[in-house]
DRENSE-695470 format. One record per residue (C-alpha): residue in one letter; y, z, x. Coordinates in steps of 0.1 Angstrom, whole numbers, plus 5000, padded with zeros to 4 digits. Each point is the difference from the previous one (the first is absolute). Layout:
AYZX
...
END
This chain:
X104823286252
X496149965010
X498849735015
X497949884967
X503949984984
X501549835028
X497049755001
X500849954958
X503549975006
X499949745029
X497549804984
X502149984972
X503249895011
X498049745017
X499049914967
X496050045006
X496950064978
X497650285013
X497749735003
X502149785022
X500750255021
X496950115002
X499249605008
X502449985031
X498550295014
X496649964995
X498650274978
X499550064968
X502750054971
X498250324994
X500850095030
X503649934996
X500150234970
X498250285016
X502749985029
X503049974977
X498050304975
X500350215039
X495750044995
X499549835032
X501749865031
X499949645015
X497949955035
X502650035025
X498549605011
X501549924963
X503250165005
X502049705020
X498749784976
X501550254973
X503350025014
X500349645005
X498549904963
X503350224988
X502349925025
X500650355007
X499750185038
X497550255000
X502550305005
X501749894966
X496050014984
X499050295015
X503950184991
X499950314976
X503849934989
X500549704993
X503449974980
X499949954970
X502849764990
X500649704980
X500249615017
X502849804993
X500849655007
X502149925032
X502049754986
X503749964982
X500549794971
X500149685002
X502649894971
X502150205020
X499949895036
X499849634983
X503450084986
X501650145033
X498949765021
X501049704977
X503850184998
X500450015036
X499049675002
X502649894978
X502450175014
X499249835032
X499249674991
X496750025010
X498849714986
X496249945010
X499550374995
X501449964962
X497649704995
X497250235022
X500250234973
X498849844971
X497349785018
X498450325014
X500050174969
X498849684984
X497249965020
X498950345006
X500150084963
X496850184987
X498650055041
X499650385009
X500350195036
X496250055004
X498550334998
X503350224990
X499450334978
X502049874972
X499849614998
X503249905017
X501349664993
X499949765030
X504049944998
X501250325009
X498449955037
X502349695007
X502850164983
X499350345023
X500349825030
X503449784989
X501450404990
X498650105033
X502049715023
X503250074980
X499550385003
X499949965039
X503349754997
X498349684999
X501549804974
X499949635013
X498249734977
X497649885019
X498350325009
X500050124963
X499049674983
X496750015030
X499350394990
X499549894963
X498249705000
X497750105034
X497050024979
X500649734973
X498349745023
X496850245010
X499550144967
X501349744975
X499549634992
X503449945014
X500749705029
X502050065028
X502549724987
X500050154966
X502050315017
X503949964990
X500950085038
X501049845030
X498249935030
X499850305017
X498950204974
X497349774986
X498350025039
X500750365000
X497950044964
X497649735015
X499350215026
X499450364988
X497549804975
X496550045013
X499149684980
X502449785014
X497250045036
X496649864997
X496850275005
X499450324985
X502550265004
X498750225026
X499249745027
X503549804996
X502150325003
X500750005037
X501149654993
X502150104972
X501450325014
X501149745034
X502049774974
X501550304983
X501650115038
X501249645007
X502450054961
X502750264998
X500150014967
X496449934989
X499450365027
X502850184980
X498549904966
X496450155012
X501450305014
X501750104973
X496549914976
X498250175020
X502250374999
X499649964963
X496349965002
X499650245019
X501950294978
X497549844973
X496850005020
X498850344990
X500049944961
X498649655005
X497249975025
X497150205011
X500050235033
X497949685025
X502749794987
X503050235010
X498350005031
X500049675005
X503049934986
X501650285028
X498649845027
X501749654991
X503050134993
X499850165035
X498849695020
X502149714979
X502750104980
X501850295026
X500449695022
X502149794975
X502550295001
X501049875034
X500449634988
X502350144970
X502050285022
X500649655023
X502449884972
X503150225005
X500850034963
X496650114993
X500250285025
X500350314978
X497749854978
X497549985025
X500250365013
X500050114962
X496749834994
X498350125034
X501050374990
X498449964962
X496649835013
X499750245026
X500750284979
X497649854974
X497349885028
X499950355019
X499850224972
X497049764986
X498350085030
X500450344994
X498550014969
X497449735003
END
């Protein structure tokens, strides 16, 4: 591929006009489609600008075979995970987690995981996470009733006392919710991240949110957010693996969840 395709096919899948391209980088759209036509080549001052505008590293712009395959959505269905998740909680007895279920899907209805290929609906995230817990051998209530409602309170109109859990749970939810903490996001997170360490199970819940991010990142956000995003998984969430692998039946789990970040994390890195 030349680099005029690879600059099409970039700024297309980050679903950008010639012109706004053109726009973030400060030239003119003609210029866009002389460089994508292969009639002329950026500046080399425009080029970080270029890479960034398309989230893309320069090696991948400047790459003469660049496979050509088809996307797909990284995600499972969610009628499907609904329906396995509600049987073994049946089969258990898992009470809050069978009223979880509906609530979240209740209140979650018509939202959708932000910038996925295919428009994936917001559900199968919480569900992915309650599969994920019971996949590693966690199958108690409380941790599965807090993995589906975690963002019901952040991204819904829902109360903490509207949540059809006990105690535990609710502070658990309550504090994984950026909106339950007053100021913007960025400047409370040390805060937040410090009350996340003092709760077992509020730690476990984010750890286990944040490995399914992260397997998601690269569909869903641009290359300065993965970045970022690296960097606070390194520097916050690693350390709540010690407060969950502190809770002897959470052991494995732990260890499970360090080796699938890290693996993620590392080979990010790599490619970023």
């Amino acid at each position: 591929m030349s680099l005029g395709n690879n600059i099409a096919h970039y700024r297309k899948r980050q679903g950008l006009t010639q012109e706004q391209l053109a726009e973030i980088v400060g030239v003119s759209f003609q210029s866009v489609s002389s460089w994508e036509r292969d009639e002329t080549l950026p500046d080399t001052g425009r080029l970080k600008a270029l890479s960034r505008a398309l989230s893309c590293s320069l090696d991948a712009l400047f790459c003469e075979d660049r496979p050509d395959w088809t996307l797909k959505a990284p995600h499972s269905d969610p009628e499907h995970m609904y329906t396995y998740v509600k049987a073994r909680a049946q089969s258990a007895g898992l009470t809050q987690t069978l009223e979880a279920l509906p609530l979240m899907r209740q209140k979650h209805a018509r939202q959708f995981r932000k910038g996925m290929t295919d428009a994936a609906p917001y559900v199968t995230h919480p569900l992915t996470l309650a599969c994920h817990a019971l996949a590693m051998g966690i199958g108690e209530d409380d941790v599965l009733a807090a993995l589906l409602l975690h963002d019901v309170i952040e991204d819904t109109d829902t109360t903490p006392e509207e949540l059809p859990v006990n105690e535990r749970v609710r502070k658990a939810v309550c504090l994984v919710s950026y909106n339950s903490y007053p100021g913007d996001k960025e400047s409370i997170k040390p805060l937040y991240y410090r009350n996340i360490a003092q709760n077992p199970l509020a730690a476990l819940v984010k750890c286990i949110d944040r490995c399914n991010n992260l397997s998601c990142m690269a569909d869903g956000f641009g290359r300065e957010k993965m970045i970022a995003y690296v960097l606070q998984t390194e520097k916050y969430i690693l350390p709540l693996l010690e407060v969950v692998k502190n809770e002897p039946k959470w052991n494995s789990a732990a260890w499970l969840l360090k080796y699938q970040m890290t693996a993620l994390l590392e080979s990010f890195k790599r490619l970023l």
